[in-house]
C-alpha positions as CSV (number, residue, x, y, z in Angstrom):
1,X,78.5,105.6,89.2
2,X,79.2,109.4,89.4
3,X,82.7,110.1,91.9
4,X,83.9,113.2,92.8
5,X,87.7,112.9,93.8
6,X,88.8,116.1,96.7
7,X,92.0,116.1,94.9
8,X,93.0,113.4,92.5
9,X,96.5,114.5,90.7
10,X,98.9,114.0,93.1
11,X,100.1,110.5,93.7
12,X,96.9,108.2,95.4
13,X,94.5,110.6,93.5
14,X,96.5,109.7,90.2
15,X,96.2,105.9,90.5
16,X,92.5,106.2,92.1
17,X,91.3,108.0,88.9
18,X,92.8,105.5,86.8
19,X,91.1,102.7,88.4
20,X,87.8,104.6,88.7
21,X,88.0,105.3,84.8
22,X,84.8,102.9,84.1
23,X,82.9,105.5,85.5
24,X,81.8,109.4,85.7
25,X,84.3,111.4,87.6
26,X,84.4,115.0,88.2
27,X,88.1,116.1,90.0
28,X,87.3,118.7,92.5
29,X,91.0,120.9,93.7
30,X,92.8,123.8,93.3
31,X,94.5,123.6,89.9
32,X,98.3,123.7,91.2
33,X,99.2,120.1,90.8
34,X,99.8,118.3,88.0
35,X,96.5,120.3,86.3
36,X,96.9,119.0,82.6
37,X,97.1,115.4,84.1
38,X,93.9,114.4,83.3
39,X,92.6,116.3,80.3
40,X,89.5,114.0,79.4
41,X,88.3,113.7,83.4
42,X,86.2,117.0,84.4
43,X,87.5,119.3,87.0
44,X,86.2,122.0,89.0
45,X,89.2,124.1,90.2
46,X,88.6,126.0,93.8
47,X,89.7,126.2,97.0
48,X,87.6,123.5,99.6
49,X,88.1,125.9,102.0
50,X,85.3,128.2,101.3
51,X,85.3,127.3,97.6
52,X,82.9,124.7,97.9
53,X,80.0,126.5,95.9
54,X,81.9,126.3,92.4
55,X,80.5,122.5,92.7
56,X,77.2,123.7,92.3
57,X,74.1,121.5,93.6
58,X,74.8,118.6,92.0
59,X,75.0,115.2,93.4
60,X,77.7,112.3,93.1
61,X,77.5,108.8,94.2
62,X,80.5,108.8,96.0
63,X,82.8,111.3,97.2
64,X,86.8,110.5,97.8
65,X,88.2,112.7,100.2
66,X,91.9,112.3,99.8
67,X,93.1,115.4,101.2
68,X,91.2,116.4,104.3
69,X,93.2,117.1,107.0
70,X,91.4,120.2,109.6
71,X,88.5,119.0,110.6
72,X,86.8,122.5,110.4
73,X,87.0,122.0,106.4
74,X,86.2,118.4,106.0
75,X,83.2,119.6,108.2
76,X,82.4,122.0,105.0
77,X,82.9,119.2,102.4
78,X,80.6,117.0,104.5
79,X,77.5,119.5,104.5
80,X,78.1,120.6,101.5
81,X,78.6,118.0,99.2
82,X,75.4,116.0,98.2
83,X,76.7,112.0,98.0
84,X,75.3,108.8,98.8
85,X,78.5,107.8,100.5
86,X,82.0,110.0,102.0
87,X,85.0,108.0,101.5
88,X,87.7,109.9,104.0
89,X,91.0,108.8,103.2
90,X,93.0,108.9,107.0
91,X,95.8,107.1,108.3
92,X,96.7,104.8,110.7
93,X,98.9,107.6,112.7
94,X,95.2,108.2,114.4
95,X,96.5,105.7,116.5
96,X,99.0,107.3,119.1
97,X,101.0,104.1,120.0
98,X,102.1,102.3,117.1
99,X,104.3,100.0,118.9
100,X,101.1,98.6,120.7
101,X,100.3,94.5,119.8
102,X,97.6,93.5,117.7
103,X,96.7,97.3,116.6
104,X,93.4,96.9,114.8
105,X,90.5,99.7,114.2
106,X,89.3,99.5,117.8
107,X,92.6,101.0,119.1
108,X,92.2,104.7,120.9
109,X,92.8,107.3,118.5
110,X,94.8,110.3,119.2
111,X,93.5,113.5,121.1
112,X,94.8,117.5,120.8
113,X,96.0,119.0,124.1
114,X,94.9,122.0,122.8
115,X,93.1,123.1,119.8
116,X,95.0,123.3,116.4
117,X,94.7,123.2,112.3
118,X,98.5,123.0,111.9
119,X,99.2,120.1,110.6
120,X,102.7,119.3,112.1
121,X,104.1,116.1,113.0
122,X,102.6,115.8,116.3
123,X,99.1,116.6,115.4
124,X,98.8,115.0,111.8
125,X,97.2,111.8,113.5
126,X,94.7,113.6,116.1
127,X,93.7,115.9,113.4
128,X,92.5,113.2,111.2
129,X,90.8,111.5,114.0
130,X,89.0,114.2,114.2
131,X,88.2,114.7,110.9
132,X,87.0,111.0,110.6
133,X,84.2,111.9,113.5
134,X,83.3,114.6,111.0
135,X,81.7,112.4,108.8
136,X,78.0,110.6,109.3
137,X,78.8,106.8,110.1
138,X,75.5,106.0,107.8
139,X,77.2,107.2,104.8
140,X,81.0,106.8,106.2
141,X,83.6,104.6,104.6
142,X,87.2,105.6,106.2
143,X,89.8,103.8,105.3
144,X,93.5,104.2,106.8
145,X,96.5,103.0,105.2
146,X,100.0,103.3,106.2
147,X,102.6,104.2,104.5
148,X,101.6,104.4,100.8
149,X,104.6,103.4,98.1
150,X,104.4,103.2,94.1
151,X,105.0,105.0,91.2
152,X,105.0,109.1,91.6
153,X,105.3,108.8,95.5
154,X,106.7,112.6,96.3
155,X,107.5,111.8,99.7
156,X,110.7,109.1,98.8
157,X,110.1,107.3,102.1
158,X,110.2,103.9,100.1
159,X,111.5,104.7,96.5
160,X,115.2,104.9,98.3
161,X,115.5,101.3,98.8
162,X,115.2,99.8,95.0
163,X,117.4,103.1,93.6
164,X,119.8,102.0,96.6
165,X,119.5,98.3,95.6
166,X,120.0,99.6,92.0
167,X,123.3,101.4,92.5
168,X,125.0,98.1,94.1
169,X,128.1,98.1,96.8
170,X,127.8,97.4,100.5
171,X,124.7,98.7,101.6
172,X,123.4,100.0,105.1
173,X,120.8,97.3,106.3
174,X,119.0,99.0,109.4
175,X,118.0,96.9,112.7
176,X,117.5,93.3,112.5
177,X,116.9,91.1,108.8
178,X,113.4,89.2,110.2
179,X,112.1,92.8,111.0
180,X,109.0,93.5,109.5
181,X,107.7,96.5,107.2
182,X,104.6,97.3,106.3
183,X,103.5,99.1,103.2
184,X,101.2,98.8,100.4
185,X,101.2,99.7,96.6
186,X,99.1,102.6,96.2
187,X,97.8,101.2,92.7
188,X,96.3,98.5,95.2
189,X,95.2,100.8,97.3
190,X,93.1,102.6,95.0
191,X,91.8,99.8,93.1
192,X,90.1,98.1,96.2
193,X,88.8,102.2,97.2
194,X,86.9,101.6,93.9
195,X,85.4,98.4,94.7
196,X,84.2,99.5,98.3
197,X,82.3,102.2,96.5
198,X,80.8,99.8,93.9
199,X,79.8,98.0,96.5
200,X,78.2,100.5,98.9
201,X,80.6,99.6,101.6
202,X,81.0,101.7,104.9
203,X,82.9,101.4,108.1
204,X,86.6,102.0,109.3
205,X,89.7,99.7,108.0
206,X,92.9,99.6,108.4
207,X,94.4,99.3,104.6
208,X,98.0,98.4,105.0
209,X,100.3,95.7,103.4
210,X,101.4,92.3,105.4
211,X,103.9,92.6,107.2
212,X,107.3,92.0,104.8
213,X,110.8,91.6,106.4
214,X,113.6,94.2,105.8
215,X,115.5,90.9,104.3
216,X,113.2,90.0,102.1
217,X,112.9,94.2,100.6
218,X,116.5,94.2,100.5
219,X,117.0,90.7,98.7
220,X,119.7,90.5,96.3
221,X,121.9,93.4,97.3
222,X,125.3,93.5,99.5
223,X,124.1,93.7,103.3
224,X,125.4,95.2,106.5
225,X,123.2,94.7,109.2
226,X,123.5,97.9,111.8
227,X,121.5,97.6,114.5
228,X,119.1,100.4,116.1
229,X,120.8,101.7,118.8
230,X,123.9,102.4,117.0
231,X,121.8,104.1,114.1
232,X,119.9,106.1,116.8
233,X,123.3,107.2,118.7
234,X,124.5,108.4,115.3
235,X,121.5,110.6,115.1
236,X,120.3,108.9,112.1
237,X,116.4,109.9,111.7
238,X,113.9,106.9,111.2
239,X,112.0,106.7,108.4
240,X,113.5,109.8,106.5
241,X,116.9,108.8,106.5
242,X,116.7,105.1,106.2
243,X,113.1,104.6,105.5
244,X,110.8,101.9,106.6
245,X,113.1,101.4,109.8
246,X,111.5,102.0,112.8
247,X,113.3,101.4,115.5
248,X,112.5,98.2,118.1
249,X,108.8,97.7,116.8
250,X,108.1,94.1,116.0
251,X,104.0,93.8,115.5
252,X,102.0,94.4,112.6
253,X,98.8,96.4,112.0
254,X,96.2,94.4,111.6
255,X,94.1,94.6,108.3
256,X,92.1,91.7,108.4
257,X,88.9,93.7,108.0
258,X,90.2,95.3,105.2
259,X,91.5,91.7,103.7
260,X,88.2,90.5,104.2
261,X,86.5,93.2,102.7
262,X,88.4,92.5,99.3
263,X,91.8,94.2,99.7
264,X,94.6,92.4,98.1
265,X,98.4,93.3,97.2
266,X,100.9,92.4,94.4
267,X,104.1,91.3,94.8
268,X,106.8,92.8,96.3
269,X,109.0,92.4,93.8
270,X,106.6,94.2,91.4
271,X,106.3,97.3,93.3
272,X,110.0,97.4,93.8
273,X,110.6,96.8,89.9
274,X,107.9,99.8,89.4
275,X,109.0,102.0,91.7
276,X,112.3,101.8,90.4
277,X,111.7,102.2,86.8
278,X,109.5,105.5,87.6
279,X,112.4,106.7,89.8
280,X,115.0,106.4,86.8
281,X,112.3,108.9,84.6
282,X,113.1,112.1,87.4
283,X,116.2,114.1,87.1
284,X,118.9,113.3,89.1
285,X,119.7,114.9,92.7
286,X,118.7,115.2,95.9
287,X,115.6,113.2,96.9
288,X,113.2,114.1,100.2
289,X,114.5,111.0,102.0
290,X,117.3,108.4,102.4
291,X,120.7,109.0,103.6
292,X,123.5,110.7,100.9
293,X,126.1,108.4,99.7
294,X,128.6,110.0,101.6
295,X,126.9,109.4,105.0
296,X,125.9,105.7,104.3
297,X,129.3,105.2,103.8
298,X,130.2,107.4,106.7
299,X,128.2,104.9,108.8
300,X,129.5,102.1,107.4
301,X,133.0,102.9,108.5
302,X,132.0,103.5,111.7
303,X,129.7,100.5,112.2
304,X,133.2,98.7,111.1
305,X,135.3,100.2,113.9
306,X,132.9,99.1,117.2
């Protein structure tokens, strides 16, 4: 099978071209990431916005889009790209309330009050709502994880708790133990992407991990449960500074289309053992999220003195 990855050195596109490696693939991006990552995979090194002519007319398979987020140039990519299927690669934020029961892929999507392409926090979701319309459901697959954890994850929003857990003492527990996070291992992720596209397999899926409770992430370290309102009146940020909290939601997203479909997940204790061994490889200092040790402990005092 011939794939051409939009994008494909940068975290997901690193672990989809390794579990695509039985067949052709051609990595279609701008060069700037990573660009000696991959020296036996082709790659064609322009800018999708406009740059879509360097691919020539040739024609894949399958196309991964993993970084589409303006529907303008996803609109491009989709006329200009000859491929039997369009894998778009959103996200669950499409869905404006999170917090709602039983969220599964017939939820209503997110809208834009008024017409954007900057991608901020606010209209990251609607944005790639809109790009998923951009694609023809005959050739569509679209799958939407949540958040996306594993080795080489840039954005630190889960590679804070196994370093935390590594470096021992009491430890900030946010909310309640029983709450529930929901994650998956992007070599997971990817793997199952592959075997969609084997397949021929369209539609929309959620593809997110069971739920897993804060307890059961956090096993084996010294806990102090702090519970959300005192986090929130301490202006501590959900899911930058203690990530995978999010405060008073208790339901999961529902993936069982996805889990029928094929998707499965490792352990937890895998990905927390991988994530932390990749995370001792980087140079020490800062990291994009999780709170300093000065301010955990900070909290911890004052969590003490209610």
């Amino acid at each position: 099978m011939r794939i051409l990855i939009l994008g494909g050195t940068v975290f997901l596109g690193r672990h989809l071209v390794d579990a695509a490696r039985a067949h052709a693939l051609t990595l279609f991006n701008r060069g700037r990431s990573n660009p000696s990552l991959f020296p036996d995979v082709e790659q064609v090194h322009a800018n999708r916005d406009g740059g879509l002519a360097a691919l020539g007319d040739r024609r894949w398979d399958a196309v991964v889009d993993l970084c589409g987020y303006v529907p303008r140039v996803v609109r491009q990519s989709v006329a200009a790209i000859r491929a039997d299927r369009y894998c778009f690669v959103s996200t669950i934020s499409v869905h404006p309330d999170m917090t709602a029961p039983r969220l599964d892929e017939s939820a209503p999507v997110a809208t834009l009050a008024e017409p954007t392409e900057t991608v901020t926090a606010e209209t990251y979701g609607a944005l790639k709502a809109l790009c998923e319309r951009e694609v023809d459901a005959a050739r569509a697959l679209i799958v939407r994880p949540g958040l996306i954890v594993g080795p080489h994850d840039p954005s630190d929003r889960f590679t804070y708790w196994p370093a935390r857990l590594a470096r021992g003492g009491t430890i900030l527990a946010p909310g309640r133990p029983e709450r529930r996070a929901q994650f998956i291992d992007a070599r997971d992720l990817a793997a199952w992407i592959v075997r969609l596209l084997e397949a021929g397999t369209t539609g929309t899926f959620n593809a997110t991990g069971d739920g897993v409770a804060m307890k059961d992430v956090l096993a084996g370290g010294d806990l102090r449960w702090v519970d959300d309102d005192f986090l929130l009146a301490q202006k501590v940020a959900p899911y930058t500074d203690l990530p995978l909290w999010i405060p008073h939601a208790d339901d999961d997203v529902v993936c069982a289309r996805a889990k029928a479909a094929g998707l499965t997940f490792r352990p937890l204790a895998e990905t927390m053992r991988d994530v932390g061994a990749w995370d001792r490889t980087r140079p020490a200092g800062p990291r994009r999220c999780g709170l300093t040790a000065e301010r955990e402990a900070e909290l911890l005092v004052a969590s003490r003195a209610r």
